[in-house]
C-alpha positions as CSV (number, residue, x, y, z in Angstrom):
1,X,15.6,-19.4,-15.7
2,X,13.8,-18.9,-12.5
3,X,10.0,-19.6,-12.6
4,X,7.3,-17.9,-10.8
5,X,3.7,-18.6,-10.1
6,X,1.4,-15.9,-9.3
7,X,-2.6,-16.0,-8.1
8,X,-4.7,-14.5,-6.0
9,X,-7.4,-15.9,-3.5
10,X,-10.2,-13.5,-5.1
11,X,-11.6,-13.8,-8.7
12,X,-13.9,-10.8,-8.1
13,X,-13.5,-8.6,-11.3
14,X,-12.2,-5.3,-10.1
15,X,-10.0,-7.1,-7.4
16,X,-7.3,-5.1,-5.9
17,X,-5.7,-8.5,-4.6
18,X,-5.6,-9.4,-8.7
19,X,-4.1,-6.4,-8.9
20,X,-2.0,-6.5,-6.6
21,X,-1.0,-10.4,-8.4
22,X,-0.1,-8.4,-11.5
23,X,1.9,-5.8,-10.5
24,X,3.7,-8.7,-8.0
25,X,4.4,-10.5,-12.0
26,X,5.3,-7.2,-13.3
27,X,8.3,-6.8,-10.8
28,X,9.4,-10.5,-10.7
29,X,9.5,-10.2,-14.7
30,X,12.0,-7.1,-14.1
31,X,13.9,-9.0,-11.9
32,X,14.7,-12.0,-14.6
33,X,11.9,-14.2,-13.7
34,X,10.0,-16.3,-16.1
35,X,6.2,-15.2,-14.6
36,X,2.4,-17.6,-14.8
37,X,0.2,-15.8,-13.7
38,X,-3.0,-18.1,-13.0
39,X,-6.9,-17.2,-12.4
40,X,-8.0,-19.7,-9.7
41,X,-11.2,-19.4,-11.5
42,X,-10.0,-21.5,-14.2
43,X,-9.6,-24.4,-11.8
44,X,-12.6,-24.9,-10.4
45,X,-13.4,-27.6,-7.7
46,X,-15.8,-28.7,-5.3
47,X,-15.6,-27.9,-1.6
48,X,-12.9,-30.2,-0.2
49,X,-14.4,-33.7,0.8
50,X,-12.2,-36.5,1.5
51,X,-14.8,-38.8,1.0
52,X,-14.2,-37.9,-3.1
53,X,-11.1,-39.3,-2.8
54,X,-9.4,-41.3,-4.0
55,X,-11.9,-41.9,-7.0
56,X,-13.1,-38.3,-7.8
57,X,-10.1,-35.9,-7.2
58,X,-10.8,-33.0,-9.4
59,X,-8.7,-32.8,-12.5
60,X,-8.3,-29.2,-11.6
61,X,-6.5,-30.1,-8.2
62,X,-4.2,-32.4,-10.3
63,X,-3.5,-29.6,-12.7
64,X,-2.9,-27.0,-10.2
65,X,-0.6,-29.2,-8.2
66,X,1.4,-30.0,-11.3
67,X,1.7,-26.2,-12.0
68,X,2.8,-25.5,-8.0
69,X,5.8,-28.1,-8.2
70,X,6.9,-26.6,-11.9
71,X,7.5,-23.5,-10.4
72,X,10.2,-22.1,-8.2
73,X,8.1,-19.2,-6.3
74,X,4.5,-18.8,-5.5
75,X,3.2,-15.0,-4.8
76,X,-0.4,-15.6,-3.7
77,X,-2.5,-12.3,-2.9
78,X,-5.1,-12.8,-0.5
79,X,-8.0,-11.0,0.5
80,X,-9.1,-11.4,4.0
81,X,-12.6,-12.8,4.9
82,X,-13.3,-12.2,8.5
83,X,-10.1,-12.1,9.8
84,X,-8.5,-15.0,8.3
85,X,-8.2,-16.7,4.6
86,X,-10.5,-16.3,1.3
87,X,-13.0,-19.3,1.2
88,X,-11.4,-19.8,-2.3
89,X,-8.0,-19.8,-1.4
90,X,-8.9,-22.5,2.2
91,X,-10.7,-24.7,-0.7
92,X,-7.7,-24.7,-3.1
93,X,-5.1,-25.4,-0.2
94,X,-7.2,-28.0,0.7
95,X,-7.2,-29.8,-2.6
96,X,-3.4,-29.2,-3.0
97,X,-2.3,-30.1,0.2
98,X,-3.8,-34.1,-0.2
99,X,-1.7,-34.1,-4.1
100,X,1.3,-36.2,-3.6
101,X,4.4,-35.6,-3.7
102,X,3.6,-32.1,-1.6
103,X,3.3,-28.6,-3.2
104,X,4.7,-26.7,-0.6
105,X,8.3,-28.0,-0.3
106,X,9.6,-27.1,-3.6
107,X,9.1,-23.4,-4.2
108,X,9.5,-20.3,-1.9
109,X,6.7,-18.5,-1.0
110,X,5.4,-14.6,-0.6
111,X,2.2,-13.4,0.8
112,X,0.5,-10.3,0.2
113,X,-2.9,-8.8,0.2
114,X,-5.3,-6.1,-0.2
115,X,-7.8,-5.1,1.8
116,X,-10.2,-2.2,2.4
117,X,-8.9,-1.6,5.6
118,X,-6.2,0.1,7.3
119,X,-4.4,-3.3,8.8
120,X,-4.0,-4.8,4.8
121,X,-5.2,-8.2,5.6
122,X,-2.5,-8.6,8.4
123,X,-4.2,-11.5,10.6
124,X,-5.5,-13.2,6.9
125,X,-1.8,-13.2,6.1
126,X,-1.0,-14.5,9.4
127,X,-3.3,-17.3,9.0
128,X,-1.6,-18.4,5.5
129,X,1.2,-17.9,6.5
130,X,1.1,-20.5,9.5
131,X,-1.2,-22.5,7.0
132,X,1.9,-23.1,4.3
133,X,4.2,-23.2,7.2
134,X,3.0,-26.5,8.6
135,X,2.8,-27.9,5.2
136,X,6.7,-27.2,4.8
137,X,6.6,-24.2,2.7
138,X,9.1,-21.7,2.9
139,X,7.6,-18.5,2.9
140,X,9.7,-15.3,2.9
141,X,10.0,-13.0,6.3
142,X,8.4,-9.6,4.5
143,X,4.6,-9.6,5.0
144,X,2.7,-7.5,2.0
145,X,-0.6,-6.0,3.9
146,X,-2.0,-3.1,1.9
147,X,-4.6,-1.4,3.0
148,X,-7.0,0.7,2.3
149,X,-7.2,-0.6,-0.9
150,X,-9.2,2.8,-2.3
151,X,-5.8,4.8,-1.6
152,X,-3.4,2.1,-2.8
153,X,-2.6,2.3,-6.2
154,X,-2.3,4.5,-8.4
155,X,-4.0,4.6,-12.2
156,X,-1.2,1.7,-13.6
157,X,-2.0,-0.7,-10.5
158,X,1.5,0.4,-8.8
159,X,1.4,0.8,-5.3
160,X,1.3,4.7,-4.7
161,X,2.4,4.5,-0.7
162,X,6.7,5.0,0.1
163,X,6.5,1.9,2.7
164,X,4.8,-0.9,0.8
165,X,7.1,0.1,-2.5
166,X,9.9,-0.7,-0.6
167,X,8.0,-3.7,0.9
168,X,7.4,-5.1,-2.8
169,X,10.9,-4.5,-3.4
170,X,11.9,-6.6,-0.3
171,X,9.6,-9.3,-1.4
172,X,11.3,-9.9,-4.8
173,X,14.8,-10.0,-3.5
174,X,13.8,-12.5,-0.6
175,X,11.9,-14.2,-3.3
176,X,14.7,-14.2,-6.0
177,X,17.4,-15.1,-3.0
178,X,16.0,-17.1,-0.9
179,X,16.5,-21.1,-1.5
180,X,15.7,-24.3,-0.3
181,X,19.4,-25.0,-0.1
């Protein structure tokens, strides 16, 4: 069975990027996927120092990194902070990225977010997206910006808008089809 890991760069309770995780899970489960959905906030970690490694790599990056490989997709919802990634989400890539063997060149990859905004986190997801990219993930063409977030969804977390229901649906057959070869 094909595997998916799901997150999201915000642990803020009332997230609509955590909801926006869910509902990603909800539709990858319909489509036959085996679904983890993870709370970064059970991993937690220090700001990325390399001067911690080798000797005091936090167990949580090891973890994490082991979960990443297991699985054969990675939907990660982002919020956008100024224009660009979730200081959570930059620390957590951080960690991962120095984990050997990589993370990023196993599973495919969507992005989405959620913002309160009109553009949906469009340059944040641009940022990741060029982020995994040089790291060798493959991360599907559809890019998942929802925005404003107060209009988005409707009182079961689905996505209420014509466009990005369709988009969602795009993601999970690119996810589902795509492969590493």
């Amino acid at each position: 069975m094909t595997t998916a890991l799901t997150l999201s760069g915000s642990i803020r309770r009332g997230s609509y990027n955590r909801l926006l995780q869910r509902h990603m899970g909800q539709k990858l489960e319909a489509a036959g996927v085996g679904v983890t959905a993870i709370d970064l906030g059970d991993f937690p970690m220090p700001i990325f120092n390399q001067d911690l490694e080798p000797d005091h790599v936090p167990e949580a990056a090891v973890t994490l990194a082991q979960m990443w490989r297991s699985h054969d997709i990675v939907f990660i919802a982002s919020p956008e902070y100024n224009g660009s990634v979730s200081p959570l989400l930059v620390n957590t890539i951080a960690w991962l990225s120095r984990q050997k063997p990589s993370v990023f060149r196993q599973a495919i990859f969507g992005i989405g977010g959620v913002s309160s905004g009109k553009y949906g986190t469009i340059w944040g997801l641009s940022h990741l997206r060029e982020s995994l990219t040089k790291m060798g993930a493959l991360v599907v063409p559809t890019l998942l910006g929802i925005g404003p977030a107060s209009e988005a969804f409707d009182a079961e977390g689905a996505p209420v808008e014509p466009g990005i229901i369709r988009k969602v649906d795009q993601m999970v057959h690119e996810l589902t089809h795509f492969s590493r070869g």
